[in-house]
KEBA-780148 format. One line per field, with one value per atom (N, C-alpha, C): residue number from 1; residue in one letter; y, x, z. Coordinates in steps of 0.2 Angstrom, whole numbers. Layout:
N
guti [NUM, ...];
vokol [a, ...];
Y [Y, ...];
X [X, ...];
Z [Z, ...];
***
This chain:
144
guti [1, 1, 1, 2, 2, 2, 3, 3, 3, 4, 4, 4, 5, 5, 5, 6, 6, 6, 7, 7, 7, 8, 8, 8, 9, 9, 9, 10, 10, 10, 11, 11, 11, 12, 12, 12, 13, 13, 13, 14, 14, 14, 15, 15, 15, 16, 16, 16, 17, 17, 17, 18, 18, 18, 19, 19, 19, 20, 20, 20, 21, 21, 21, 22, 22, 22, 23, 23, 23, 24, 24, 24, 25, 25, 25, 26, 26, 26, 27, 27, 27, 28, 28, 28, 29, 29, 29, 30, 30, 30, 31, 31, 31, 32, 32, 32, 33, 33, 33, 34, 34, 34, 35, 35, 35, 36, 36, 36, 37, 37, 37, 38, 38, 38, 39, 39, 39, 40, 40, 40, 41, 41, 41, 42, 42, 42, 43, 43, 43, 44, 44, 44, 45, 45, 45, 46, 46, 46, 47, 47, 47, 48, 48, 48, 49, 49, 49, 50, 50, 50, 51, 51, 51, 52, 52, 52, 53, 53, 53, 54, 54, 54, 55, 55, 55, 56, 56, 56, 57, 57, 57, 58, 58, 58, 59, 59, 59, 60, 60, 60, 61, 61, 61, 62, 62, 62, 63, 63, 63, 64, 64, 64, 65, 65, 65, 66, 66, 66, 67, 67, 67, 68, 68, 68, 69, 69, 69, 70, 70, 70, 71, 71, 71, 72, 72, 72, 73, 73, 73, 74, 74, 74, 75, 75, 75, 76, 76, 76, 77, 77, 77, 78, 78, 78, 79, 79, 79, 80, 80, 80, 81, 81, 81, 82, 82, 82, 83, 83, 83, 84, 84, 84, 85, 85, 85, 86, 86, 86, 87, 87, 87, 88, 88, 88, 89, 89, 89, 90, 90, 90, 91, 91, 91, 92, 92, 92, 93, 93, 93, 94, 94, 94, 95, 95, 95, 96, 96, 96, 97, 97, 97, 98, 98, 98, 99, 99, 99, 100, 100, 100, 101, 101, 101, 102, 102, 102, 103, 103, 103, 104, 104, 104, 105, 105, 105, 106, 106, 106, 107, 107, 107, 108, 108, 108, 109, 109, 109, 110, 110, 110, 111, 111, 111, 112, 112, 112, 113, 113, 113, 114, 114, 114, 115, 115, 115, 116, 116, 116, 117, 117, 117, 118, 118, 118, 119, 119, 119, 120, 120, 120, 121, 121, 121, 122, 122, 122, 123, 123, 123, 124, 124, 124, 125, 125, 125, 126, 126, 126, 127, 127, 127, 128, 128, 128, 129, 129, 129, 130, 130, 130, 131, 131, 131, 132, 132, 132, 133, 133, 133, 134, 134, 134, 135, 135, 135, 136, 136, 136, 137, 137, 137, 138, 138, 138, 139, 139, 139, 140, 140, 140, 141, 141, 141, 142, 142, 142, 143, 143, 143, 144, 144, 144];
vokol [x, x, x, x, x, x, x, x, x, x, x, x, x, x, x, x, x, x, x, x, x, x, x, x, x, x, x, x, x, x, x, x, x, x, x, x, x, x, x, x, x, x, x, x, x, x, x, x, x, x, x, x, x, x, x, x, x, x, x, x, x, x, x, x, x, x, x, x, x, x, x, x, x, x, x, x, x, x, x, x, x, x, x, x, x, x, x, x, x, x, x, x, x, x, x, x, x, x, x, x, x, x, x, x, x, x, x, x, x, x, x, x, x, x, x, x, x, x, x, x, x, x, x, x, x, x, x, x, x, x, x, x, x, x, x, x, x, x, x, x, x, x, x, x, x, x, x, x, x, x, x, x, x, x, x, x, x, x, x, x, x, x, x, x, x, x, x, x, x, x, x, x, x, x, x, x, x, x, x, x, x, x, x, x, x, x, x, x, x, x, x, x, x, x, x, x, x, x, x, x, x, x, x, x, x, x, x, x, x, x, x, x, x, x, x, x, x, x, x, x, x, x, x, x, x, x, x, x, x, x, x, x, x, x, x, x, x, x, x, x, x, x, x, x, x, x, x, x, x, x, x, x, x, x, x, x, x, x, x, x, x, x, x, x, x, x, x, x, x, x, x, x, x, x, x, x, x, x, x, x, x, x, x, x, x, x, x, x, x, x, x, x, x, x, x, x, x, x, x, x, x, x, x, x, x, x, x, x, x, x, x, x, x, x, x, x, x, x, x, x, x, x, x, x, x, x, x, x, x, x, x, x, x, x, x, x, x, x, x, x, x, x, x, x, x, x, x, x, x, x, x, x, x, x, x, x, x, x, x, x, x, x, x, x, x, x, x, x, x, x, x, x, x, x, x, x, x, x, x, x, x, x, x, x, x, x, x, x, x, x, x, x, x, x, x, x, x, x, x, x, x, x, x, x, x, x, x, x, x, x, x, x, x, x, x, x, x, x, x, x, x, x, x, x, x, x, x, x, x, x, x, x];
Y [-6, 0, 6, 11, 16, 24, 27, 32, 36, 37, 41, 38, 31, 28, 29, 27, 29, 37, 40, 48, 49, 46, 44, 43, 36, 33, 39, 39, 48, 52, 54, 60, 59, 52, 50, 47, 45, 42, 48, 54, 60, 62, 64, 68, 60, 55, 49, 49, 48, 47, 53, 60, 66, 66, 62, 64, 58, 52, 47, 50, 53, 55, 60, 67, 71, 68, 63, 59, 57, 53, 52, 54, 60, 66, 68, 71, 75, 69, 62, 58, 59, 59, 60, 65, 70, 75, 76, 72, 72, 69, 63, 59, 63, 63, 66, 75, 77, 82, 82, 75, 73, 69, 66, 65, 70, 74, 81, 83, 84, 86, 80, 76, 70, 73, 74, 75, 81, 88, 94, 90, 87, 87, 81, 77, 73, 78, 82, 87, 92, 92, 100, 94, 86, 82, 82, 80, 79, 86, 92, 97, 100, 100, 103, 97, 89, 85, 83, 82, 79, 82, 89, 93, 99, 95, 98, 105, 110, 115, 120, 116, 116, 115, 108, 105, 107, 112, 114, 119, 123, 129, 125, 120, 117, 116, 112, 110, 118, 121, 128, 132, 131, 134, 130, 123, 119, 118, 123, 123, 131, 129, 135, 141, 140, 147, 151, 150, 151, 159, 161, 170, 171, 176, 177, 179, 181, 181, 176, 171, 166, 162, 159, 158, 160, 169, 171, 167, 168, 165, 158, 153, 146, 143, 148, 146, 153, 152, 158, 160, 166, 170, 166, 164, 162, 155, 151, 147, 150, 154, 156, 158, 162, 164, 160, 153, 147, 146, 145, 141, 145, 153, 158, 158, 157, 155, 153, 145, 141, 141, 142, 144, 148, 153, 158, 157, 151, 146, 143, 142, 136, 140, 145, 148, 148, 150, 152, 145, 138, 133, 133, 134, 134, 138, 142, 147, 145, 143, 139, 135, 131, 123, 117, 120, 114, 109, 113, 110, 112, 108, 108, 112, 117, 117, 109, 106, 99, 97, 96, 92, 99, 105, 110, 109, 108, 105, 97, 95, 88, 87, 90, 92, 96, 103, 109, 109, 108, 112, 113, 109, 110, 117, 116, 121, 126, 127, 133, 137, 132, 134, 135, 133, 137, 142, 142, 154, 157, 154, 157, 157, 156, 155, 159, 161, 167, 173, 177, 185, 189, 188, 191, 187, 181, 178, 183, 182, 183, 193, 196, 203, 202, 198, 198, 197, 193, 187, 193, 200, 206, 210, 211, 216, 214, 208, 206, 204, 204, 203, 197, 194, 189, 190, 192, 195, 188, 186, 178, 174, 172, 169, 172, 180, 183, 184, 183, 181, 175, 170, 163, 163, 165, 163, 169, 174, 178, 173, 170, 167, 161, 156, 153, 154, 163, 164, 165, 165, 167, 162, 156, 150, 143, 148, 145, 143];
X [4, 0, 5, 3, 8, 4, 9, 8, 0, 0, -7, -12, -13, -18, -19, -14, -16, -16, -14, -19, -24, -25, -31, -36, -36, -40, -41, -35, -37, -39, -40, -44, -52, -54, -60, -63, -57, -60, -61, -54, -57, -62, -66, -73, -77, -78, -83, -81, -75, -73, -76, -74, -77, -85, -88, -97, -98, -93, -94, -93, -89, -87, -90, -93, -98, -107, -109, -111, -115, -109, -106, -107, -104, -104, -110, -114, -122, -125, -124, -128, -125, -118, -119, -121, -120, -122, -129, -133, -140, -140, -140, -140, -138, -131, -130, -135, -137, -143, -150, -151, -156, -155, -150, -149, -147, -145, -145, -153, -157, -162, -166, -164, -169, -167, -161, -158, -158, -160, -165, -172, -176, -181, -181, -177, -177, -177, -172, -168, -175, -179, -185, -190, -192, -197, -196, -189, -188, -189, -186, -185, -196, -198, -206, -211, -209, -214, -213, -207, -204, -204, -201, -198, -206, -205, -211, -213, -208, -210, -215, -212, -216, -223, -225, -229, -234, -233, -239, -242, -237, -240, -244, -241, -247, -252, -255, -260, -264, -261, -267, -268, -264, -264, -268, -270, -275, -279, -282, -289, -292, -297, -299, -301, -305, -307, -300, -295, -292, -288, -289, -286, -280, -276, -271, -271, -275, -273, -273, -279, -277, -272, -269, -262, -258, -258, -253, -254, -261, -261, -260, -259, -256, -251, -247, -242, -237, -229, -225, -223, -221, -217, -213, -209, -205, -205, -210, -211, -215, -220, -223, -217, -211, -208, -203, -200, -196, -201, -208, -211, -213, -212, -212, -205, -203, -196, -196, -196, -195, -198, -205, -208, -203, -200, -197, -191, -189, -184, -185, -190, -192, -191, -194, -194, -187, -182, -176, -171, -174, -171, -175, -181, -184, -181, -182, -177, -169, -168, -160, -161, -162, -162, -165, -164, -163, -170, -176, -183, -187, -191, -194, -200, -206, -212, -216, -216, -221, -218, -212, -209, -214, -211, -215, -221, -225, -233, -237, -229, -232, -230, -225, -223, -228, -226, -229, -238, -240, -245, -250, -252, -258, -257, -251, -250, -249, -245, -246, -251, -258, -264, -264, -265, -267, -263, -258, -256, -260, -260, -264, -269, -274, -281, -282, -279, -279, -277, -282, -280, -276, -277, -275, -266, -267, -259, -254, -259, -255, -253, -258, -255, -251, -251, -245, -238, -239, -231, -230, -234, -232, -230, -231, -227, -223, -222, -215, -209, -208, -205, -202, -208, -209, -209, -203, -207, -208, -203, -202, -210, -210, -217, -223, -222, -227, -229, -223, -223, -226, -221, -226, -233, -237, -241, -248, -244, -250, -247, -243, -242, -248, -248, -253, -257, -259, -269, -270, -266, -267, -269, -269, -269, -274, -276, -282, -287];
Z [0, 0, 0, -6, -5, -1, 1, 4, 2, -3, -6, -3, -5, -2, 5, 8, 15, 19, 15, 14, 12, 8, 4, 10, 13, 18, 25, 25, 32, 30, 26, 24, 25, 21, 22, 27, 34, 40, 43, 43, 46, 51, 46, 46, 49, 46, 50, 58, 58, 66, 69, 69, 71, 71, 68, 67, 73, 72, 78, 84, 86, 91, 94, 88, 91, 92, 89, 91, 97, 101, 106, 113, 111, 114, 116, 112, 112, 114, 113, 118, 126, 127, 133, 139, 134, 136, 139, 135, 135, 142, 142, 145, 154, 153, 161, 160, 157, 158, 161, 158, 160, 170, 170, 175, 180, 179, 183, 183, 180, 180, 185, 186, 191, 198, 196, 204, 207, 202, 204, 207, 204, 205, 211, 213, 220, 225, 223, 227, 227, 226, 227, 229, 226, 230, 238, 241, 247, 251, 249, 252, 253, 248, 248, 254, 251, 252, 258, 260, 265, 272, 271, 278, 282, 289, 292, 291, 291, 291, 284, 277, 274, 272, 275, 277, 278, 285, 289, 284, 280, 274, 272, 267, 262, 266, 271, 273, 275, 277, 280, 272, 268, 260, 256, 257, 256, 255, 260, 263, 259, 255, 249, 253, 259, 261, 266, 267, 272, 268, 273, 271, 270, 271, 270, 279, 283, 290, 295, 292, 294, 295, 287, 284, 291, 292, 297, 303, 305, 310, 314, 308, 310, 308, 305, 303, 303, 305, 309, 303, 304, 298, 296, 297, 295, 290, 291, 288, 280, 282, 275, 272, 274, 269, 266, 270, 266, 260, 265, 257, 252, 251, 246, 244, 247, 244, 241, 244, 237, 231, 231, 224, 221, 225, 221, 218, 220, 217, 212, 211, 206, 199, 197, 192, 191, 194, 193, 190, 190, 192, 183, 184, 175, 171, 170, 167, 166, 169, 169, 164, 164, 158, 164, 171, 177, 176, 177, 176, 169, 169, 163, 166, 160, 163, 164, 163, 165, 170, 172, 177, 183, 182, 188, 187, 184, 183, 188, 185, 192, 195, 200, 207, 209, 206, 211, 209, 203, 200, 204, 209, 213, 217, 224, 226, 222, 217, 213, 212, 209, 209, 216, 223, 228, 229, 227, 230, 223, 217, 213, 213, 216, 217, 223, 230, 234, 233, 232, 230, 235, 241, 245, 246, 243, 247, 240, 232, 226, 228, 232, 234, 237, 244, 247, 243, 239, 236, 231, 227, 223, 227, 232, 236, 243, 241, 246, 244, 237, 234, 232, 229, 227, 220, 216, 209, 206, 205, 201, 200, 209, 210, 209, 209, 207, 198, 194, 188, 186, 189, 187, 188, 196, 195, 192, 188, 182, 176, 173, 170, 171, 176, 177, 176, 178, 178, 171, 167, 161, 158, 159, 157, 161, 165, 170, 165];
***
């Protein structure tokens, strides 16, 4: 086999190996993305569904007629505000690439719809500075 040929043959493996390997690549990619994204959302199941403090919001935000002074009054500042929080978190974690909108639909959607669905709480979450949450959920309403 003389030289040419076997220039010949690299020139034309070149470019195959490179598609092979970017290929490869973009499947990996995928792949650990999407695995990262399981692990955002383990990491936001555990932390919402799991931990006491949370908890107690959702059950008193659960309840359709429950005020916004009510809210205050069974449950301590401090806790309404983790769990404004973390809503406030959420969007930022979508807007990222980290969550999908459907993944935040079937985790959160219910609760979601409960701050959205109370007027007095959606006042509170606009002027506490809750912008995010307060964007999401005029996005929601729009879409009710």
């Amino acid at each position: 086999m003389d030289l040419t040929v076997l220039k010949d043959v690299a020139t034309v493996m070149t470019p195959l190996v490179a598609a092979v390997a970017a290929f490869f690549a973009i499947r990996t990619y995928s792949k650990n993305s999407r695995l990262e994204r399981a692990r955002w959302l383990a990491s936001l199941y555990e932390k919402f569904y799991e931990k006491d403090h949370l908890k107690k919001v959702r059950e008193v935000l659960d309840s359709k007629s429950a005020t916004l002074q009510e809210i205050k009054q069974k449950v301590a500042g401090a806790e309404l505000s983790d769990y404004l929080n973390f809503f406030e978190f959420v969007p930022v974690l979508r807007k990222s690439g980290q969550l999908k909108q459907e993944e935040v639909e079937h985790l959160f959607g219910y609760y979601l719809n409960c701050l959205r669905d109370k007027p007095e709480m959606r006042d509170y979450i606009g002027h506490n500075g809750y912008e995010l949450l307060d964007e999401l959920l005029r996005d929601r309403a729009k879409v009710k």
